[in-house]
DRENPA-3360 file (N, C-alpha, C; in nm, 2 decimals, always signed):
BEGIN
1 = XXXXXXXX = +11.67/+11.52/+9.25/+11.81/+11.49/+9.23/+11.87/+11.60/+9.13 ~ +12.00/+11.66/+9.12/+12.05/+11.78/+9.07/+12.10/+11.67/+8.94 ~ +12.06/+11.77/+8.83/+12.09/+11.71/+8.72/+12.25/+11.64/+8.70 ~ +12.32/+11.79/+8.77/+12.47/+11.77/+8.69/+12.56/+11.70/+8.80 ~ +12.63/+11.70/+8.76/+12.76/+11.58/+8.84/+12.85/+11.68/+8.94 ~ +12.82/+11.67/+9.07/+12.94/+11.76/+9.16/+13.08/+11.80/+9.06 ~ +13.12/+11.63/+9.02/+13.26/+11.63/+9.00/+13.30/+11.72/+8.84 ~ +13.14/+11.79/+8.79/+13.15/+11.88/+8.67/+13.23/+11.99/+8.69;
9 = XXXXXXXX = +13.24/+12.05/+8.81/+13.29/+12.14/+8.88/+13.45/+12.14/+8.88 ~ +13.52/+12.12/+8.79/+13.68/+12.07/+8.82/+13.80/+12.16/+8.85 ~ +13.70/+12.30/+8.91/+13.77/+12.41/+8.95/+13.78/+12.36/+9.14 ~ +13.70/+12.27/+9.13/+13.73/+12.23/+9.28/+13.86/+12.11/+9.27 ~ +13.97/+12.09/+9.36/+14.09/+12.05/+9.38/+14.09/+12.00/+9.51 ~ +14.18/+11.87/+9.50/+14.26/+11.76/+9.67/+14.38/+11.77/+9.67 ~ +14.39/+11.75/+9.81/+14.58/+11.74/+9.84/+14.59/+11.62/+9.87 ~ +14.63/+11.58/+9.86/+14.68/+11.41/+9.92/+14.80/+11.37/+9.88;
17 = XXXXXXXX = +14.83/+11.25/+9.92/+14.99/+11.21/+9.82/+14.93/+11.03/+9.85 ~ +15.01/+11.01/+9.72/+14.96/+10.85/+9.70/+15.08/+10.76/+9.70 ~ +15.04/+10.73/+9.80/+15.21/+10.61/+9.81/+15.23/+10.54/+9.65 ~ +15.37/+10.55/+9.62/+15.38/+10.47/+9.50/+15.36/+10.27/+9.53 ~ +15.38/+10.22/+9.42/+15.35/+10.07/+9.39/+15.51/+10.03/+9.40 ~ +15.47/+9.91/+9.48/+15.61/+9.82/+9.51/+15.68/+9.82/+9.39 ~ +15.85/+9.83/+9.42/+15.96/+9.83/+9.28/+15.93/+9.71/+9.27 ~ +15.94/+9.65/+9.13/+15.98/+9.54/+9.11/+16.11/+9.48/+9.09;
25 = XXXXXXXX = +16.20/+9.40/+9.11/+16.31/+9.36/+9.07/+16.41/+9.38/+8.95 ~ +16.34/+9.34/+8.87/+16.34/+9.37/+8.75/+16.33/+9.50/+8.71 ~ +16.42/+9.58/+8.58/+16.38/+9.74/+8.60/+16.32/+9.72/+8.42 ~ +16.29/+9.78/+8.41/+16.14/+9.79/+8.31/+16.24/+9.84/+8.13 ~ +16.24/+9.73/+8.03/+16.28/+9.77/+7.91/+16.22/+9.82/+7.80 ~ +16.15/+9.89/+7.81/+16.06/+9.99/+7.74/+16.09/+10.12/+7.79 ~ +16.01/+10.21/+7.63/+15.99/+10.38/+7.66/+15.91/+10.45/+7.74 ~ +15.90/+10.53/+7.77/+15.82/+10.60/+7.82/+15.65/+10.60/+7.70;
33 = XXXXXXXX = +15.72/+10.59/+7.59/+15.56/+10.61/+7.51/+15.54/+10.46/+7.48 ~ +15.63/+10.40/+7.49/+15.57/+10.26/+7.46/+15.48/+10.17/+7.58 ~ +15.50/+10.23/+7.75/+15.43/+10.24/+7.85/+15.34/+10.27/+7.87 ~ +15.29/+10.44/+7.76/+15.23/+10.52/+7.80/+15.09/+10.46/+7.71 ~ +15.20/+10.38/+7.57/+15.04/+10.25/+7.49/+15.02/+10.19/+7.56 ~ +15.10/+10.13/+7.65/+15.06/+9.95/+7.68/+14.98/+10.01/+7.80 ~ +14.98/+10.09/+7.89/+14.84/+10.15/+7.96/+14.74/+10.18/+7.90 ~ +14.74/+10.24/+7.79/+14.64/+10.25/+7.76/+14.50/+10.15/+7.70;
41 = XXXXXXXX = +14.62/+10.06/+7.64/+14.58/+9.91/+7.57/+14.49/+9.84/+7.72 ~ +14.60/+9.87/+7.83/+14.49/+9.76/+7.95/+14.38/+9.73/+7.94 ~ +14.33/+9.65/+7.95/+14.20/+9.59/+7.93/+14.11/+9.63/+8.09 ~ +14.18/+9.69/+8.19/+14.09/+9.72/+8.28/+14.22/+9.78/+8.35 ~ +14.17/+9.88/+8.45/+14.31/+9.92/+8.56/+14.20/+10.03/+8.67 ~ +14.28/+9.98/+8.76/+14.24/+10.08/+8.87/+14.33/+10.20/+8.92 ~ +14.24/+10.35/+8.95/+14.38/+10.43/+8.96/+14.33/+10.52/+9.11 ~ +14.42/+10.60/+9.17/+14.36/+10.72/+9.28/+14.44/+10.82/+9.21;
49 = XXXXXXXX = +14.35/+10.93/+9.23/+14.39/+11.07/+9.14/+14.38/+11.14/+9.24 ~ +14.46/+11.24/+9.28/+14.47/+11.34/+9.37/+14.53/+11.49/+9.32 ~ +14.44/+11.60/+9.32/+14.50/+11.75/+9.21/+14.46/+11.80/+9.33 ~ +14.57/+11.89/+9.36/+14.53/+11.99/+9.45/+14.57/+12.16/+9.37 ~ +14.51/+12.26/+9.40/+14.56/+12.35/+9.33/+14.57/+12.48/+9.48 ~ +14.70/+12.55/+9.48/+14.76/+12.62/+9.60/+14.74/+12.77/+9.52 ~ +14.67/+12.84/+9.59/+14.66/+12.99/+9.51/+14.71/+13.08/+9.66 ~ +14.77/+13.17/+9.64/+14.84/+13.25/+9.72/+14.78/+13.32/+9.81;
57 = XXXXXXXX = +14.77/+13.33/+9.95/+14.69/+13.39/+10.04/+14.55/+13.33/+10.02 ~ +14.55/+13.20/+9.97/+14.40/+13.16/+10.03/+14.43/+13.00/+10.03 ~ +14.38/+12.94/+10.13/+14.35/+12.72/+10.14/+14.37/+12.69/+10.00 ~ +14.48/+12.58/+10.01/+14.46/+12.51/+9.89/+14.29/+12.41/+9.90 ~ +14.27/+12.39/+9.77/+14.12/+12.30/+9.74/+14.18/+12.16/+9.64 ~ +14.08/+12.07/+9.64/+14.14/+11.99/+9.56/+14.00/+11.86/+9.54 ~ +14.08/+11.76/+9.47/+14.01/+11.67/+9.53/+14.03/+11.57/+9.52 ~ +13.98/+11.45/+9.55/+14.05/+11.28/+9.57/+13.98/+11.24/+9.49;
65 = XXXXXXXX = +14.00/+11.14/+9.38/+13.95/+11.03/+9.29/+14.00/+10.89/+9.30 ~ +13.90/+10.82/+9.33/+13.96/+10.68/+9.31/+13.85/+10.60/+9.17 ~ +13.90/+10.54/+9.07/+13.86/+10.52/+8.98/+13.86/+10.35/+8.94 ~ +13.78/+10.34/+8.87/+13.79/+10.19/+8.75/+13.75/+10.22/+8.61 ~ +13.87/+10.13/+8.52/+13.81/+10.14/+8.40/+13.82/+10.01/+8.33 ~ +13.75/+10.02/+8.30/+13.70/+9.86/+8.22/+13.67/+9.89/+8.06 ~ +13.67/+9.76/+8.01/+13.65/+9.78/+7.87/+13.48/+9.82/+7.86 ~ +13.49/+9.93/+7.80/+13.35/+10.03/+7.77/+13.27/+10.10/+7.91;
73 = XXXXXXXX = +13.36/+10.08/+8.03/+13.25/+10.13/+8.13/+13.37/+10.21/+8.17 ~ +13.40/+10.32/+8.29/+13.42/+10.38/+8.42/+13.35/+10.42/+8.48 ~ +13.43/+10.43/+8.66/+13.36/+10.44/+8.72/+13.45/+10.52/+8.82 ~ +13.40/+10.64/+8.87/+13.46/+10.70/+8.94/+13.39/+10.78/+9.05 ~ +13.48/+10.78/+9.21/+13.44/+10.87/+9.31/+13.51/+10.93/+9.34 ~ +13.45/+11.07/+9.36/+13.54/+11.20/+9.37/+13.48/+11.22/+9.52 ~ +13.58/+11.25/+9.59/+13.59/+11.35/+9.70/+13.63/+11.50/+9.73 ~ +13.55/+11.58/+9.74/+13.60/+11.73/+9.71/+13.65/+11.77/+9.84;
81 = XXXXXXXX = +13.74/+11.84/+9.87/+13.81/+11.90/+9.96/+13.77/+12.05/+9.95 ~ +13.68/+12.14/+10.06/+13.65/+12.24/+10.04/+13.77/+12.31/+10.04 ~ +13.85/+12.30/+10.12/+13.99/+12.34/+10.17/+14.08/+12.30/+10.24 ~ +14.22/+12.31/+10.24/+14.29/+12.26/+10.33/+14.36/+12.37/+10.37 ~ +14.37/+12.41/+10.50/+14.41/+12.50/+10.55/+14.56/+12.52/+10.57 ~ +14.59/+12.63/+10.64/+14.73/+12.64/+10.62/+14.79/+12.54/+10.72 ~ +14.76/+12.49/+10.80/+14.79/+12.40/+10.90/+14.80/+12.25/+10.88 ~ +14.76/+12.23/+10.76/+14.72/+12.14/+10.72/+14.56/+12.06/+10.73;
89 = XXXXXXXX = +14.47/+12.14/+10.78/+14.36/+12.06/+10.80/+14.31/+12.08/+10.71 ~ +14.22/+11.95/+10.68/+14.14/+11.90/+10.55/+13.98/+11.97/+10.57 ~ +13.94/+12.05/+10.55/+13.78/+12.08/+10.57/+13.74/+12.01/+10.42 ~ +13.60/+11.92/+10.47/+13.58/+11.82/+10.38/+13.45/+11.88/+10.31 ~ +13.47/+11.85/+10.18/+13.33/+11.96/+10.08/+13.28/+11.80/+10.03 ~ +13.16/+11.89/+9.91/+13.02/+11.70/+9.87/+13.16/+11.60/+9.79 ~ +13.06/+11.48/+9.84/+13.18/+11.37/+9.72/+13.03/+11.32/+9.64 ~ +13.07/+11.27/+9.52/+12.97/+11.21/+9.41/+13.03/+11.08/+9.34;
97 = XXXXXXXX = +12.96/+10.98/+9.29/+12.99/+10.88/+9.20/+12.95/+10.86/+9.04 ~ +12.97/+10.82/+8.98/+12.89/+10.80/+8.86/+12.94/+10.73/+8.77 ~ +12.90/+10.62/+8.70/+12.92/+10.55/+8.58/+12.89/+10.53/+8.48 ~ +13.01/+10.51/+8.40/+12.96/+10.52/+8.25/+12.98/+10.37/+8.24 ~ +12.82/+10.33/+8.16/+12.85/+10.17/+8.16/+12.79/+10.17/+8.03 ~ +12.86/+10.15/+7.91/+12.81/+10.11/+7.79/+12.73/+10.22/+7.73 ~ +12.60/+10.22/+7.70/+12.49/+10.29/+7.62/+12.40/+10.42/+7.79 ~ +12.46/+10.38/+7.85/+12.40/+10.46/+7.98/+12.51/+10.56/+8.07;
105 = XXXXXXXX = +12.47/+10.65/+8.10/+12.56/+10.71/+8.20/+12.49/+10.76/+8.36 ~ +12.52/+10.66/+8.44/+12.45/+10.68/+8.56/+12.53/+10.81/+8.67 ~ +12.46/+10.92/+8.70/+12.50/+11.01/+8.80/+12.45/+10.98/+8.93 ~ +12.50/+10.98/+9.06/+12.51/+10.97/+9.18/+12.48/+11.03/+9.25 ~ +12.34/+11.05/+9.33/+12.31/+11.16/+9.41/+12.43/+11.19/+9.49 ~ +12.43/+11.34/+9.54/+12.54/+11.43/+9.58/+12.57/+11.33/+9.77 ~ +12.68/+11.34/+9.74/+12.68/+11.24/+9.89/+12.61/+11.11/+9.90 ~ +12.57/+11.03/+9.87/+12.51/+10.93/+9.82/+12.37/+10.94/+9.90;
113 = XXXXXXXX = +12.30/+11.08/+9.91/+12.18/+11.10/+9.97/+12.08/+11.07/+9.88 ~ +11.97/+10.93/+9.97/+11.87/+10.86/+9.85/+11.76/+10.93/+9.86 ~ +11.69/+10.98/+9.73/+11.60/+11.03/+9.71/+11.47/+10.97/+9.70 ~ +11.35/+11.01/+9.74/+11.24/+10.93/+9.72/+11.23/+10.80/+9.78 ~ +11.30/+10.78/+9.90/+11.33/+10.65/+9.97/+11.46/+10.58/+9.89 ~ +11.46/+10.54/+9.76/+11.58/+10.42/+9.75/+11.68/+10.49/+9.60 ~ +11.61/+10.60/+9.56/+11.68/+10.66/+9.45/+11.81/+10.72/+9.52 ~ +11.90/+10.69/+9.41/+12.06/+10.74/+9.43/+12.13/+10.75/+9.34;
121 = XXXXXXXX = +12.05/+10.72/+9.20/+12.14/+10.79/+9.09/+12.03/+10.80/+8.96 ~ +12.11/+10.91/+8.91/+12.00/+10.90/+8.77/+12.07/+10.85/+8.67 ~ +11.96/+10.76/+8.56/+11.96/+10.76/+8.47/+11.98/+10.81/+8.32 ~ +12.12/+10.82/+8.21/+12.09/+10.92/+8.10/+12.16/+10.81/+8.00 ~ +12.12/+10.83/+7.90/+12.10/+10.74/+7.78/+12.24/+10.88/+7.72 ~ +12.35/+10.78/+7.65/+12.43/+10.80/+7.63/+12.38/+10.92/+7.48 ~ +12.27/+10.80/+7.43/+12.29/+10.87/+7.28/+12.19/+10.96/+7.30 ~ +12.16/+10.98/+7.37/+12.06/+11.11/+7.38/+12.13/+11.26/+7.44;
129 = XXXXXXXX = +12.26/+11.21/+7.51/+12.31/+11.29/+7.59/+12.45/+11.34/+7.48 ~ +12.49/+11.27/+7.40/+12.62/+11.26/+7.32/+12.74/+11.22/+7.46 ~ +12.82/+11.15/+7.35/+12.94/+11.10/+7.37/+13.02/+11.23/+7.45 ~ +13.03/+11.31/+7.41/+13.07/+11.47/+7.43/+13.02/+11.54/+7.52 ~ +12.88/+11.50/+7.62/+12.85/+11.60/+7.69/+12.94/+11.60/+7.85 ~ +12.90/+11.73/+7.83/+13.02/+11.78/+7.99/+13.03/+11.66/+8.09 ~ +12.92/+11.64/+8.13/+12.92/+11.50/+8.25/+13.04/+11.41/+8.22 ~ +13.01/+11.35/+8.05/+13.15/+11.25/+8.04/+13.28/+11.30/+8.05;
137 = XXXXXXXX = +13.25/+11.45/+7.99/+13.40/+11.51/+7.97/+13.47/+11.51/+8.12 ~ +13.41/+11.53/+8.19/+13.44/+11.54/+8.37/+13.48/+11.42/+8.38 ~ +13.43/+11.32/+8.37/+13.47/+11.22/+8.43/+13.59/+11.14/+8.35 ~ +13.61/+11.20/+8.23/+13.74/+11.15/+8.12/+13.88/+11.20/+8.22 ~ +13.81/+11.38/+8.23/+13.92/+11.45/+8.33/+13.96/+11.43/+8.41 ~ +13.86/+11.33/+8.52/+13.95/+11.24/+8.59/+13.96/+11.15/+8.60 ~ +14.02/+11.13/+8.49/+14.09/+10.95/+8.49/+14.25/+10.97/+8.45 ~ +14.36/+10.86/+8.42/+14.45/+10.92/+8.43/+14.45/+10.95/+8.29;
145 = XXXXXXXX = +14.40/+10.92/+8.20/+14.40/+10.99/+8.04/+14.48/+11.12/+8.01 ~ +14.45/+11.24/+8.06/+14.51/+11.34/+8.05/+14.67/+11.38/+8.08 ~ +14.69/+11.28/+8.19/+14.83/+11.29/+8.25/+14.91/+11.16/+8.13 ~ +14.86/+11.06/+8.07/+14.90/+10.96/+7.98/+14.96/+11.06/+7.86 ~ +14.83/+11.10/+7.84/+14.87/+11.27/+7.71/+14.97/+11.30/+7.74 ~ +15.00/+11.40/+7.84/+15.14/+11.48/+7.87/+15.24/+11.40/+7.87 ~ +15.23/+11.27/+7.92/+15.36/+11.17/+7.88/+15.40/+11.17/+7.76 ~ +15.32/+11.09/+7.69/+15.31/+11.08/+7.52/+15.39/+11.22/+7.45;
153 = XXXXXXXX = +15.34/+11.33/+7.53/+15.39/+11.44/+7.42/+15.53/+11.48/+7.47 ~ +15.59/+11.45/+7.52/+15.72/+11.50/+7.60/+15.81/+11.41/+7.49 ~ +15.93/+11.51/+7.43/+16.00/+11.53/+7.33/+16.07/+11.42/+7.30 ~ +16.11/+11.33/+7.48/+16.23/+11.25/+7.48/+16.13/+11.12/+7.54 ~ +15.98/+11.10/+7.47/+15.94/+11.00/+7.52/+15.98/+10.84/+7.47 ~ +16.02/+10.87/+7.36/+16.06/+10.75/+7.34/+16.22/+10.68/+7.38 ~ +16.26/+10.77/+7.48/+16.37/+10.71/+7.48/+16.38/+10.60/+7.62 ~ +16.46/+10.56/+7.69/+16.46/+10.46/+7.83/+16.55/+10.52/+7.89;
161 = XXXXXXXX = +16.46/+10.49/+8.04/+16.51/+10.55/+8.20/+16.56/+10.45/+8.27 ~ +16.70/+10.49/+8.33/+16.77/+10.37/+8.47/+16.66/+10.36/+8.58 ~ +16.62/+10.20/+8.55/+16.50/+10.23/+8.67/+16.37/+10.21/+8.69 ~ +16.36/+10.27/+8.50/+16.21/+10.31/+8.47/+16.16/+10.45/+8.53 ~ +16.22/+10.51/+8.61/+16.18/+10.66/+8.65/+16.22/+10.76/+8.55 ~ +16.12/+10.86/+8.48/+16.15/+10.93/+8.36/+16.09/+11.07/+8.45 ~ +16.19/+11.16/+8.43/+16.15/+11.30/+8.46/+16.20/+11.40/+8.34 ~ +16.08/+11.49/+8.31/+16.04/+11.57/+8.23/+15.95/+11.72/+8.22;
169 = XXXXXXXX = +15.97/+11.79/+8.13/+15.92/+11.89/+8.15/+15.86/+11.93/+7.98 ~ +15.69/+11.97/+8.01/+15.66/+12.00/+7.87/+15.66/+12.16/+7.83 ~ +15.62/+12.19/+7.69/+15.63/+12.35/+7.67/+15.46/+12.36/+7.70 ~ +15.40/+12.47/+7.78/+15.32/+12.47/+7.84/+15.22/+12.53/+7.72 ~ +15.24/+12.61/+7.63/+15.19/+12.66/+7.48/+15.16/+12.52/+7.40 ~ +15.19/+12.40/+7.43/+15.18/+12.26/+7.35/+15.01/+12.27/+7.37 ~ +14.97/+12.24/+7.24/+14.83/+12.24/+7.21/+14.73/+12.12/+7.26 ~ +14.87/+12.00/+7.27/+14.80/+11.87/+7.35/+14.83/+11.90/+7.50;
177 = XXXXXXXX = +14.91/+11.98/+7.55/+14.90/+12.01/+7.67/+14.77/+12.07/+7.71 ~ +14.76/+12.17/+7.63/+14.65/+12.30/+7.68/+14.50/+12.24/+7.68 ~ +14.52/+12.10/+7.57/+14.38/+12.07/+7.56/+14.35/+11.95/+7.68 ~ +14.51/+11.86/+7.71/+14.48/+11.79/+7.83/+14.45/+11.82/+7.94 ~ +14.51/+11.91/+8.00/+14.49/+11.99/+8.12/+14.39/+12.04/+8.13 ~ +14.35/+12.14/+8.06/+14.24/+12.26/+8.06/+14.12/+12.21/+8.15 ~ +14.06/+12.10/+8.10/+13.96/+12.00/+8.19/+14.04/+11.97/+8.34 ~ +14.10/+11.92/+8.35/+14.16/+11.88/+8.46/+14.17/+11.99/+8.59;
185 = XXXXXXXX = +14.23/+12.11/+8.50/+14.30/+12.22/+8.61/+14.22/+12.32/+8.59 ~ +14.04/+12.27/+8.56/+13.98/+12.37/+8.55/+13.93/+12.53/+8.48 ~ +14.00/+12.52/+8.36/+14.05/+12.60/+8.25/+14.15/+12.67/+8.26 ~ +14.25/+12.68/+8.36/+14.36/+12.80/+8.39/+14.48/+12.73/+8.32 ~ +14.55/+12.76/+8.29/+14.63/+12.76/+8.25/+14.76/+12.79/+8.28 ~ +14.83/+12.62/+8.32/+14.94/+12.64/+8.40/+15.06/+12.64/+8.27 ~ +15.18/+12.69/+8.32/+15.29/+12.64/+8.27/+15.44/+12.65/+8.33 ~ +15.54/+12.61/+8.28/+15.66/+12.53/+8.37/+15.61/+12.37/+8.41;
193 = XXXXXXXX = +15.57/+12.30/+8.33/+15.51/+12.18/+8.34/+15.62/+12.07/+8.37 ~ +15.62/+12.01/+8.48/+15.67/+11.92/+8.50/+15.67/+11.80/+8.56 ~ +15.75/+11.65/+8.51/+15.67/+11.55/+8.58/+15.78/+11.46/+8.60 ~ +15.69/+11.36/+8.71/+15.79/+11.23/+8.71/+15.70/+11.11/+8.73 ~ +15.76/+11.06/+8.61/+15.67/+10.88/+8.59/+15.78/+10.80/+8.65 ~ +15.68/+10.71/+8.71/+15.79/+10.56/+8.68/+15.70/+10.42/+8.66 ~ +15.77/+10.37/+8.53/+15.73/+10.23/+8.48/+15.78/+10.12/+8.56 ~ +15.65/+10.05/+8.58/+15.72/+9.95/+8.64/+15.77/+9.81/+8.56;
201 = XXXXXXXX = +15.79/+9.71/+8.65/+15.89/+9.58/+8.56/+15.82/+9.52/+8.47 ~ +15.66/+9.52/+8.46/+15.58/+9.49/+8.39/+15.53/+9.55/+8.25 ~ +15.58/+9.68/+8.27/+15.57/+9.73/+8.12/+15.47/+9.90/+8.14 ~ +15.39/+9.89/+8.26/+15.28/+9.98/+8.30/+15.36/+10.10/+8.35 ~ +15.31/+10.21/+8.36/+15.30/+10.38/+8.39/+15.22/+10.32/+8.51 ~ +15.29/+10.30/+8.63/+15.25/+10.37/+8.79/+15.26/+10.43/+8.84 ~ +15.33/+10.53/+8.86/+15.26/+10.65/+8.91/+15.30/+10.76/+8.81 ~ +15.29/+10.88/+8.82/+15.28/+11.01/+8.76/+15.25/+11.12/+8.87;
209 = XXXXXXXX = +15.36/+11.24/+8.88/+15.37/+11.35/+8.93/+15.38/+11.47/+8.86 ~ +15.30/+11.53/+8.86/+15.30/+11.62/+8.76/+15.26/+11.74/+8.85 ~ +15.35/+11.86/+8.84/+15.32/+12.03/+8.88/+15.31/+12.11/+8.79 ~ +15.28/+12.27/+8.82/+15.28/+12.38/+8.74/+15.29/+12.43/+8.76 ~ +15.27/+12.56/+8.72/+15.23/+12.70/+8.81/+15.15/+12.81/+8.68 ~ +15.09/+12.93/+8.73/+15.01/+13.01/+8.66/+15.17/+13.10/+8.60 ~ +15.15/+13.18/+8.49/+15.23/+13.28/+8.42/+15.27/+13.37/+8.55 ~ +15.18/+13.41/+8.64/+15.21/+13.51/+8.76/+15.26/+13.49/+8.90;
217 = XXXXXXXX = +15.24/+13.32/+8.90/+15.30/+13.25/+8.96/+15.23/+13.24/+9.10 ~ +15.10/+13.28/+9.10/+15.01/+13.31/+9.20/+14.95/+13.11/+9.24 ~ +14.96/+13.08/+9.14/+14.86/+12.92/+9.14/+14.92/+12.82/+9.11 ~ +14.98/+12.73/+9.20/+15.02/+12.64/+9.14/+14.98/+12.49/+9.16 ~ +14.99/+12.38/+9.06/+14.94/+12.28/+9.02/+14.99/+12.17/+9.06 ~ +14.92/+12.05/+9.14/+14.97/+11.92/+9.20/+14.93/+11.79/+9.15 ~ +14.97/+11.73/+9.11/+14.86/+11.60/+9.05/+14.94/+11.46/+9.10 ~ +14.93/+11.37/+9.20/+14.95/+11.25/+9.18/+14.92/+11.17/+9.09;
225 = XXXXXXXX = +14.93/+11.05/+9.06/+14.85/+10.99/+9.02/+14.91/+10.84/+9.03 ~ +14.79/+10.70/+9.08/+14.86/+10.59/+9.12/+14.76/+10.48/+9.08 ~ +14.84/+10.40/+8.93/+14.73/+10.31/+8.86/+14.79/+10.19/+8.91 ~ +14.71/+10.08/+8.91/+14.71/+9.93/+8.95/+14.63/+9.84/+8.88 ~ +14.65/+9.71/+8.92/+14.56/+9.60/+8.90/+14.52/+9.61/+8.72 ~ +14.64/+9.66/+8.67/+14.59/+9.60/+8.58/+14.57/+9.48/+8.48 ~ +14.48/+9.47/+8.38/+14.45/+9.34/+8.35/+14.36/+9.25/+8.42 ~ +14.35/+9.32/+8.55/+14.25/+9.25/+8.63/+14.15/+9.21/+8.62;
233 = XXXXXXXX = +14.07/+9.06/+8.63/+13.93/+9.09/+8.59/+13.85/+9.15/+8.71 ~ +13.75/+9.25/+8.61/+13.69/+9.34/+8.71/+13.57/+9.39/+8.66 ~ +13.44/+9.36/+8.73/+13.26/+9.36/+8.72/+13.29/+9.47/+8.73 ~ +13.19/+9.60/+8.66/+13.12/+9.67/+8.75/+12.95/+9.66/+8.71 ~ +12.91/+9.66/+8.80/+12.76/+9.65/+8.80/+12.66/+9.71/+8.78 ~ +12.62/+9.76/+8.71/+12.54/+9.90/+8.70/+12.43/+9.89/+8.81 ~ +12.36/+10.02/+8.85/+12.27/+10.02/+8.95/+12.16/+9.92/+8.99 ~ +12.09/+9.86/+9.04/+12.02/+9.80/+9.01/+11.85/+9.82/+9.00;
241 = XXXXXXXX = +11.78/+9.83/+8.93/+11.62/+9.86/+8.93/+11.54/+9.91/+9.10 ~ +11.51/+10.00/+9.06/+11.47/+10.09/+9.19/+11.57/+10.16/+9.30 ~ +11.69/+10.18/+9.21/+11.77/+10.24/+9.34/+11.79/+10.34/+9.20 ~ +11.75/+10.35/+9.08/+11.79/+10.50/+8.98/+11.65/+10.53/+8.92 ~ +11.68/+10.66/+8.83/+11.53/+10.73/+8.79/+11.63/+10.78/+8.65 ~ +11.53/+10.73/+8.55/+11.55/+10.75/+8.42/+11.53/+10.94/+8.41 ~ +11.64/+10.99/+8.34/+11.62/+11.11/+8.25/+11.51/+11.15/+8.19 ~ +11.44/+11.05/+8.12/+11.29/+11.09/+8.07/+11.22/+11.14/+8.20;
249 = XXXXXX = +11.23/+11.03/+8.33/+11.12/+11.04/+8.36/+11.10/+11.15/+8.51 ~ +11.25/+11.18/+8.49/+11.27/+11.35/+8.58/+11.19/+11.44/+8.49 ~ +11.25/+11.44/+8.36/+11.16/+11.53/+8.27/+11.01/+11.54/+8.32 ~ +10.94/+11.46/+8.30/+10.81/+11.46/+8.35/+10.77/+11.49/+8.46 ~ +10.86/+11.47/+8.55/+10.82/+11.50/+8.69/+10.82/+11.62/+8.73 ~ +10.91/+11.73/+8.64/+10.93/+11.87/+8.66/+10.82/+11.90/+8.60;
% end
């Protein structure tokens, strides 16, 4: 089983578009950063993340996430998009899973191909690995965290939208920008940053659109993003005994 996580690779990119969540009746009396807490506060939410990145004279790439986060665990699967052609066809590249559950972070054989008859994910002990190692950082990158950042920092967040729909634009030199994205968009560095959230009647950040483009204008940047269910109660179950292989005990086997 390959040590590292497909989805470490976050120079790979999806096109998709995510239908937004039903309006609610009611239009939403809160800020944009007061939204952008009370998401974050959720006690669990479900989201689908879709970044595609368009580089000039060659297939946009991208890739699909559909995610859960729960208190002290995520869990996320990525689908990578080798390419989407100019015609729009999807040629489909590896997808991977992996969870972070507490004191453990389980990686997901590539394609969910089981090794050694019933193996399909490895085992790594958080504190052996740090809180900080790349694998988690990957998987932070795709959650909506990063795109919650860019809300938060945009100048006129605390003000209220007719609607709840807030559109905005950040300075692309913003140090919370450069540090939220960078993971996300792969290290390049977009700017002309712009987005459109809308809150719904509940108080929550549902969707988020956010683009860019490169200084040369060669690359430019797509990000849906469509959270739910939150508050939900919601298991996730970590692997069960004999379908994972402890980190030590790859060690050994090499």
């Amino acid at each position: 089983m390959r040590r590292s996580l497909v989805l470490a690779s976050v120079s790979i990119f999806a096109v998709a578009s995510v239908a937004p969540a039903a309006t609610g009746k009611k239009a939403p009396n809160v800020t944009l950063v007061q939204a952008v807490s009370r998401t974050n506060k959720a006690p669990t939410l479900h989201y689908m993340l879709d970044i595609s990145v368009a580089r000039a004279h060659y297939p946009s790439t991208g890739l699909h996430v559909q995610g859960v986060r729960g208190r002290g665990s995520l869990l996320i699967h990525v689908k990578a998009l080798a390419a989407v052609l100019a015609d729009g066809t999807a040629v489909p590249g590896p997808q991977q899973s992996a969870l972070l559950d507490g004191p453990f972070l389980y990686e997901g054989a590539p394609n969910g191909i089981a090794i050694a008859g019933k193996i399909r994910w490895l085992r790594l002990p958080v504190a052996r690995i740090g809180p900080q190692a790349s694998a988690i950082r990957s998987m932070r990158n795709l959650s909506p965290a990063p795109l919650l950042r860019v809300l938060d920092e945009w100048s006129r967040a605390k003000t209220r939208a007719t609607k709840g729909v807030f559109h905005g634009t950040v300075a692309y030199d913003d140090p919370i920008v450069q540090t939220a994205l960078s993971g996300m968009a792969g290290g390049v560095q977009f700017r002309d940053v712009w987005f459109t959230a809308r809150v719904g009647a509940d108080g929550y950040v549902h969707t988020v659109h956010l683009a860019g483009r490169t200084a040369d204008g060669r690359r430019t940047l797509s990000v849906y993003a469509h959270l739910f269910a939150f508050g939900r109660p919601t298991h996730l179950t970590p692997p069960g005994e004999g379908t994972f292989m402890d980190q030590k005990t790859l060690g050994l086997a090499e």
